[in-house]
VOBA-1610 file (N, C-alpha, C; in pm, whole numbers, padded with zeros to 5 digits, always signed):
BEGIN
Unk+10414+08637+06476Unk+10523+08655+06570Unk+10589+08522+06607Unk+10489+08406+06639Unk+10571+08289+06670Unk+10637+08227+06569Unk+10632+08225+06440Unk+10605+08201+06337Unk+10796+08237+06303Unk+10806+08373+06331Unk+10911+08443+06281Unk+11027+08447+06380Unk+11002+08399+06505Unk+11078+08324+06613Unk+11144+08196+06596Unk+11045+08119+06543Unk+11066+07988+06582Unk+11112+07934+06408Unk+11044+08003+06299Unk+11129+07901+06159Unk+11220+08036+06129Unk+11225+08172+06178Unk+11361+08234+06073Unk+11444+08299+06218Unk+11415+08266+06295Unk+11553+08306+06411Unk+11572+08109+06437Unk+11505+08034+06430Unk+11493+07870+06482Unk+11548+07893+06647Unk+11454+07955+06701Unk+11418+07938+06838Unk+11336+07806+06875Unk+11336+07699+06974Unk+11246+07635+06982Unk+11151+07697+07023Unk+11027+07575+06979Unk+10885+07635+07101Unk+10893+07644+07171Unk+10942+07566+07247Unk+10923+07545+07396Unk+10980+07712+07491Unk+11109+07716+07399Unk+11168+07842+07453Unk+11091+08001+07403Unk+11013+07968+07277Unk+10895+08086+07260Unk+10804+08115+07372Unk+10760+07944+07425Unk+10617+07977+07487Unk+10624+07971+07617Unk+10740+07967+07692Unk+10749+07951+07802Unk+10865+08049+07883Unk+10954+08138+07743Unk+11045+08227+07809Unk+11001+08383+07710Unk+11013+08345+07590Unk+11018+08461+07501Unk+10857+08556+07500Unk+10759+08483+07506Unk+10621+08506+07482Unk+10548+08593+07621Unk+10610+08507+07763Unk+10553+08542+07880Unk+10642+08681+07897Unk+10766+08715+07831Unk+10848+08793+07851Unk+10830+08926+07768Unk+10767+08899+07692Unk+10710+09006+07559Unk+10609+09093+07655Unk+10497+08959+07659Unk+10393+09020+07726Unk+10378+09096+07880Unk+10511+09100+07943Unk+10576+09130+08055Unk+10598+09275+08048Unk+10694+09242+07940Unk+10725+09403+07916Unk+10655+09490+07834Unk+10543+09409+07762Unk+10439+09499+07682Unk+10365+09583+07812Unk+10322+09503+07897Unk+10230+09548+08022Unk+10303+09660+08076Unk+10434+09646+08097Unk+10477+09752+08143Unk+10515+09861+08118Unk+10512+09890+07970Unk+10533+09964+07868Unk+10375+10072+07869Unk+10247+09996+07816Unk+10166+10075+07820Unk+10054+10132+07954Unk+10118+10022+08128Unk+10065+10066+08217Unk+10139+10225+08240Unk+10309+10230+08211Unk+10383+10327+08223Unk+10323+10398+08157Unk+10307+10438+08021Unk+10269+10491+07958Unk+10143+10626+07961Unk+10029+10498+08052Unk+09841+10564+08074Unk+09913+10644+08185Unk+10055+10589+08275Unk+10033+10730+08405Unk+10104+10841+08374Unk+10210+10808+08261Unk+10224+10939+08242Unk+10147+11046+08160Unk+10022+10972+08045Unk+09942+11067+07995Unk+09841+11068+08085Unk+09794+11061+08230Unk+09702+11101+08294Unk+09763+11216+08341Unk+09872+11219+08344Unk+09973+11347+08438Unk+09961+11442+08302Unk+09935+11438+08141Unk+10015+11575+08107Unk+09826+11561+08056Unk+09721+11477+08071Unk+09605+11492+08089Unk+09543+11616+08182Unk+09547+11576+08269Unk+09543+11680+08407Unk+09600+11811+08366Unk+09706+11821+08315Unk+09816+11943+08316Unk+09781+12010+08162Unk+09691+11951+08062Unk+09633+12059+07992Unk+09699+12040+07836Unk+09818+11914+07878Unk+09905+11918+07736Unk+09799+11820+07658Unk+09744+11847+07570Unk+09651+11750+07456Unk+09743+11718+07389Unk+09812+11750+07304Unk+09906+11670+07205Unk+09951+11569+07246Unk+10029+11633+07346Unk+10104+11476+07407Unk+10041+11390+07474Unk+09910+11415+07560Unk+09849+11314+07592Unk+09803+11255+07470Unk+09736+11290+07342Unk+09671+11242+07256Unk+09803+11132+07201Unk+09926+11177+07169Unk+10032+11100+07151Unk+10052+10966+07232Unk+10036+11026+07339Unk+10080+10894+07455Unk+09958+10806+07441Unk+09872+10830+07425Unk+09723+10742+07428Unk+09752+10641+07264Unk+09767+10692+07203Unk+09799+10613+07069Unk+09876+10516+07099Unk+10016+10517+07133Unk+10118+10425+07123Unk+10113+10312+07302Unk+09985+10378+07376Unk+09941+10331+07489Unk+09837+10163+07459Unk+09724+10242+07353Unk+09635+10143+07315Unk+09730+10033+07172Unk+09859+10087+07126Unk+09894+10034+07058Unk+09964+09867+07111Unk+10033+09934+07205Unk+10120+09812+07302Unk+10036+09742+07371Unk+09930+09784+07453Unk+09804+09723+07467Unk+09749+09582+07357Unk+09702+09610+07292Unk+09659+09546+07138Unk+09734+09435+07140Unk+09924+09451+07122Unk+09979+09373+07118Unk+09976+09251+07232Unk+09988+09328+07329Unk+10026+09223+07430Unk+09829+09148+07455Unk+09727+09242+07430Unk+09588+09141+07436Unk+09607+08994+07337Unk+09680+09040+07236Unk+09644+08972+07103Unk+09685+08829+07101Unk+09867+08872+07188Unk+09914+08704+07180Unk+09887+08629+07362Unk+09760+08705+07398Unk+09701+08631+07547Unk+09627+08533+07478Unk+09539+08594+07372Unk+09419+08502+07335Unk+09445+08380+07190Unk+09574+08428+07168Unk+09653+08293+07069Unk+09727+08234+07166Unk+09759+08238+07288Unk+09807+08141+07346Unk+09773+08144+07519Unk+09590+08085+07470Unk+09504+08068+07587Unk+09587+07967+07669Unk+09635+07849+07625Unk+09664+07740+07696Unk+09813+07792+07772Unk+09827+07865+07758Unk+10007+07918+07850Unk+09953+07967+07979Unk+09941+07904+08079Unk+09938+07905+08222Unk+10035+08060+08243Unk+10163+08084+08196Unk+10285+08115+08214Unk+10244+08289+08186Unk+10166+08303+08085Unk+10129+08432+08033Unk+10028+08496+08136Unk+09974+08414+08136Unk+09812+08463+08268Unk+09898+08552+08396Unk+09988+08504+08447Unk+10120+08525+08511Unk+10188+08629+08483Unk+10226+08636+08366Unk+10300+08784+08291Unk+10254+08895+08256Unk+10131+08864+08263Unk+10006+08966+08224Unk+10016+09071+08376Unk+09934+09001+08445Unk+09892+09087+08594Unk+10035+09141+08666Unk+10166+09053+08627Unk+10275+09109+08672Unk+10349+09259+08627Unk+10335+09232+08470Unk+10378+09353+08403Unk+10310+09465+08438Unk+10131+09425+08426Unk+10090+09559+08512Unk+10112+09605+08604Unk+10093+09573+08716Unk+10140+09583+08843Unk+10308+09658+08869Unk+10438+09593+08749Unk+10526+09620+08790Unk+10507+09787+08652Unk+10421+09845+08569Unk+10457+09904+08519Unk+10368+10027+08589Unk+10324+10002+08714Unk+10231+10130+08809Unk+10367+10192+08830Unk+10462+10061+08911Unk+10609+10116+08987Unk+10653+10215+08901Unk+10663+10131+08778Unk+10797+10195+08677Unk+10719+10351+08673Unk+10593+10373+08603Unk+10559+10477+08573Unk+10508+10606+08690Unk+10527+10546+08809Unk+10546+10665+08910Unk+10700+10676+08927Unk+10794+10615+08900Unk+10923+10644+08937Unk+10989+10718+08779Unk+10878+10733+08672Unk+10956+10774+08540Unk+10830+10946+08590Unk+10746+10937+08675Unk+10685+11041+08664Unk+10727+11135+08782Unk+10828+11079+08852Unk+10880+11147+08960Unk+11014+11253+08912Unk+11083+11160+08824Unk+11198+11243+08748Unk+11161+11318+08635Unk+11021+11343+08622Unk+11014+11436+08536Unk+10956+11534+08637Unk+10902+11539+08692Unk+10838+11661+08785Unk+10796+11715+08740Unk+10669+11711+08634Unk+10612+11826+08580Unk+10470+11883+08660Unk+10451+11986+08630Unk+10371+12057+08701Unk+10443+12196+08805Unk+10296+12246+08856Unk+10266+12323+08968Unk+10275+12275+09090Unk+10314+12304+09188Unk+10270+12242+09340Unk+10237+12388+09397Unk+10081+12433+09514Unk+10130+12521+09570Unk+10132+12440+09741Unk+10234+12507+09809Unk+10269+12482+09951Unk+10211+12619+10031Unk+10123+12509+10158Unk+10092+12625+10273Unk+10208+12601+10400Unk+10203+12681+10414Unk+10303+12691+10549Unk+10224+12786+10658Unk+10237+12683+10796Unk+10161+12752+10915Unk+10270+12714+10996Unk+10324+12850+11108Unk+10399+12847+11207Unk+10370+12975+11285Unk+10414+12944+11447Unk+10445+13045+11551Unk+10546+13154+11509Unk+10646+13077+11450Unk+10744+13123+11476Unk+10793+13223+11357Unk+10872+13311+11344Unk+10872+13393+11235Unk+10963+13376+11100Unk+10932+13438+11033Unk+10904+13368+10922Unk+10993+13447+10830Unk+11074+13565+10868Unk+11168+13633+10788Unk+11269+13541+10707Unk+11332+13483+10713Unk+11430+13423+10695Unk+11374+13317+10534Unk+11265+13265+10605Unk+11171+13162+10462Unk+11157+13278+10379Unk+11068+13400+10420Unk+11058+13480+10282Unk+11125+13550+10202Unk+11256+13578+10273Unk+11397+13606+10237Unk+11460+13514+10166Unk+11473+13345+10168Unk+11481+13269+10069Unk+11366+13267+09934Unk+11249+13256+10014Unk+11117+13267+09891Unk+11211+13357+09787Unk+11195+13462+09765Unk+11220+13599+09721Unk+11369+13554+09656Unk+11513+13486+09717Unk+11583+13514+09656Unk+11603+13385+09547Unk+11479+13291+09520Unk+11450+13233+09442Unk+11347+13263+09370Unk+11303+13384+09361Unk+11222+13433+09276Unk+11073+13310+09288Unk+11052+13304+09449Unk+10933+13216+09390Unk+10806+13297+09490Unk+10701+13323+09407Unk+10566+13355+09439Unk+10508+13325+09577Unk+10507+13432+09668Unk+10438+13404+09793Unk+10366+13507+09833Unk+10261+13461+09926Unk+10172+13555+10012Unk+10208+13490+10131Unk+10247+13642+10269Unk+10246+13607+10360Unk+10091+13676+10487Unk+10057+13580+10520Unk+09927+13662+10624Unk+09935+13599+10778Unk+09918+13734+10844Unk+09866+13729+10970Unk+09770+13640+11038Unk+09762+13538+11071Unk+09624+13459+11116Unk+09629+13425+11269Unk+09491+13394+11323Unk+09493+13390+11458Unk+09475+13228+11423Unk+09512+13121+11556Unk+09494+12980+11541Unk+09447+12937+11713Unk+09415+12850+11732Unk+09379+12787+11863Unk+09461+12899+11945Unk+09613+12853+11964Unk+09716+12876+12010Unk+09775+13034+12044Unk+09695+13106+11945Unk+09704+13235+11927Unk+09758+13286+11781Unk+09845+13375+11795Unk+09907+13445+11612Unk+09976+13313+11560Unk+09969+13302+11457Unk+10001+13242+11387Unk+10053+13309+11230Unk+10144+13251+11196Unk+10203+13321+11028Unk+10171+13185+10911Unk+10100+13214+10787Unk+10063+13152+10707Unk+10126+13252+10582Unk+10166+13127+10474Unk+10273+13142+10397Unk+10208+13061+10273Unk+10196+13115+10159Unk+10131+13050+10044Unk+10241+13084+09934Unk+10309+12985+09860Unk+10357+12977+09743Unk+10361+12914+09647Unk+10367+12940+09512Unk+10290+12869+09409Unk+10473+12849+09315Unk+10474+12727+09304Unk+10645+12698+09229Unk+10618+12546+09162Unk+10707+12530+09061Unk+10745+12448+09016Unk+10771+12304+09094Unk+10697+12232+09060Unk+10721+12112+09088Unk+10855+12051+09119Unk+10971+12062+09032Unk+11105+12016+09022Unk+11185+12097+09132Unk+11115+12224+09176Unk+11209+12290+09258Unk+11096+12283+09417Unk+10989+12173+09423Unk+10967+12129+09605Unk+11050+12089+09694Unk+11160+12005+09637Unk+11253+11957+09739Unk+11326+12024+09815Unk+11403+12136+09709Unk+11470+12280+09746Unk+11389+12334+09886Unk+11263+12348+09834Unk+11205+12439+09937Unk+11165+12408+10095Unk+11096+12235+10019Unk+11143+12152+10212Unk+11197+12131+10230Unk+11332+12089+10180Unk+11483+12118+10283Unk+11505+12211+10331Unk+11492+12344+10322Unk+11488+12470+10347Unk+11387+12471+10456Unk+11313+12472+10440Unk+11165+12464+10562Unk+11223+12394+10680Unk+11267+12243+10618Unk+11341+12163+10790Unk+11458+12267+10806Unk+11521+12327+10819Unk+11614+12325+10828Unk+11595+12490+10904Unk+11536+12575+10881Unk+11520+12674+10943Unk+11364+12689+11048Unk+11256+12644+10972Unk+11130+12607+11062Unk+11095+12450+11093Unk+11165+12364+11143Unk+11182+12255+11150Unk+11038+12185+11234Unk+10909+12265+11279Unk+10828+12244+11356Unk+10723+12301+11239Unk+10733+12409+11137Unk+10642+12409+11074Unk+10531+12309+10991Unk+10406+12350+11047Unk+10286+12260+10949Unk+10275+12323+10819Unk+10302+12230+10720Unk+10252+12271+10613Unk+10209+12144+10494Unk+10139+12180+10415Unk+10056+12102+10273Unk+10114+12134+10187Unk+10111+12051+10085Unk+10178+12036+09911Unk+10075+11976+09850Unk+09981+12095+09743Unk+09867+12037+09658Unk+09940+12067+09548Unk+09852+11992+09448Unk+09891+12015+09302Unk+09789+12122+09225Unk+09840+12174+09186Unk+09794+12309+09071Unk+09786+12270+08966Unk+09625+12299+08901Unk+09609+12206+08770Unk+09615+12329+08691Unk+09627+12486+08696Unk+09654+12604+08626Unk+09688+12686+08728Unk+09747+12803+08708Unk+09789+12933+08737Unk+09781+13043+08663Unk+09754+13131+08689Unk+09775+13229+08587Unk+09925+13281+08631Unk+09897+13416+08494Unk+10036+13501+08497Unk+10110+13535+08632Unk+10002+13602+08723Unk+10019+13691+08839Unk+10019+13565+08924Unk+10064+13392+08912Unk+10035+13358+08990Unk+09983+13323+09089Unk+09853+13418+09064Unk+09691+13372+09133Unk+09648+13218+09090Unk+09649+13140+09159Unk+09610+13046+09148Unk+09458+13037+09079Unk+09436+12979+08955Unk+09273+12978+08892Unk+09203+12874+08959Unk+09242+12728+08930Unk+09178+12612+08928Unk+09279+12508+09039Unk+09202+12435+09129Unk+09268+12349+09192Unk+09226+12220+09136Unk+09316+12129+09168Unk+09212+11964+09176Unk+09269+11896+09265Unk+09197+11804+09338Unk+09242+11687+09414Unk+09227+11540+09339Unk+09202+11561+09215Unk+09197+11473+09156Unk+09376+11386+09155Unk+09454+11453+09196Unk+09606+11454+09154Unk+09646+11332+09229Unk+09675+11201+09278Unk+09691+11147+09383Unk+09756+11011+09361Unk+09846+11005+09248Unk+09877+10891+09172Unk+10014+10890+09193Unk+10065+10934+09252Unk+10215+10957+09284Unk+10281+10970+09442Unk+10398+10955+09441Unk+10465+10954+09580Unk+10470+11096+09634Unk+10464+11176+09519Unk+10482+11258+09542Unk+10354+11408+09624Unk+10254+11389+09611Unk+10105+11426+09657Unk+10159+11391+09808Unk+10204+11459+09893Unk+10226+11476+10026Unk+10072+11441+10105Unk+10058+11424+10200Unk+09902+11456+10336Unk+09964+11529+10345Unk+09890+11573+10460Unk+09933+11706+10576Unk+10019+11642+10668Unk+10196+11741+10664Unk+10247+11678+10746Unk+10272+11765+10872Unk+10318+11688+10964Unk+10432+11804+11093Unk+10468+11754+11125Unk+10618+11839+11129Unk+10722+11810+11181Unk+10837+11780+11271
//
């Protein structure tokens, strides 16, 4: 690589080992840290191919960027580019795993107050809910379980502020579902993203 920099492009060294090299290895880091979070996400979610895909070209960029750390021990500059790229490729790869939204989320919803209006939207988005009767400290209480698409959560808590603006409710991730939308399998393993809510209220 330095080789093909510096006698058939005639880059100097100096500008290999101190701009081009720390800059490789910059964006190598950030390439295959991006990379491991998005195959932990289609890991979790059951897709093998593509995780098996993403893991290949993960340990591939890897390789590269180990290879020219330890041919150019003496670069202060790289040691530097190394821990940065990682670090900046956590960012990149929760903000490339946010615009994809893949997955399940299911949302609980607990309120006093009634609840016609949410399940009347539920319903005219065709999305999967159970509504039940529950008693709480406070007295009756209405609990609301729906199981939807990841890409369409935002929809649904804007909707939530906006008509139950006091409702408590949770956003877990669904590592399967079945047909009937019975939820099979949960995990809390899920927690690598902005997106994995606590328990909020509002």
């Amino acid at each position: 690589m330095e080789q093909f920099f510096i006698d058939t492009l005639g880059i100097s060294e100096n500008v290999f080992s101190f701009v081009l090299l720390p800059l490789f290895i910059f964006m190598a880091r950030i390439g295959d840290v991006s990379i491991n979070t998005i195959r932990i996400i289609y890991v979790l979610g059951g897709r093998k191919a593509t995780a098996t895909l993403l893991g290949f070209f993960e340990s591939l960029i890897w390789l590269m960027a180990i290879r020219q750390i330890f041919e150019h021990m003496d670069n202060w500059i790289c040691y530097v580019a190394y821990p940065g790229g990682f670090a900046t490729g956590i960012f990149v790869g929760m903000i490339i795993e946010e615009r994809i939204a893949y997955g399940k989320v299911i949302v609980r919803i607990i309120t006093r107050k009634d609840v016609g209006e949410l399940l009347r939207f539920l319903g005219s988005r065709q999305y999967r809910y159970t509504h039940v009767n529950a008693e709480g400290p406070d007295g009756h209480e209405n609990l609301v379980f729906t199981v939807l698409e990841r890409e369409s959560l935002e929809d649904l808590l804007r909707k939530l502020k906006e008509i139950l603006p006091t409702a408590f409710y949770t956003v877990e991730k669904v590592n399967r579902a079945g047909e009937s939308g019975t939820v099979v399998q949960e995990t809390t393993r899920w927690s690598i993203g902005s997106w994995l809510r606590s328990i909020k209220r509002e």
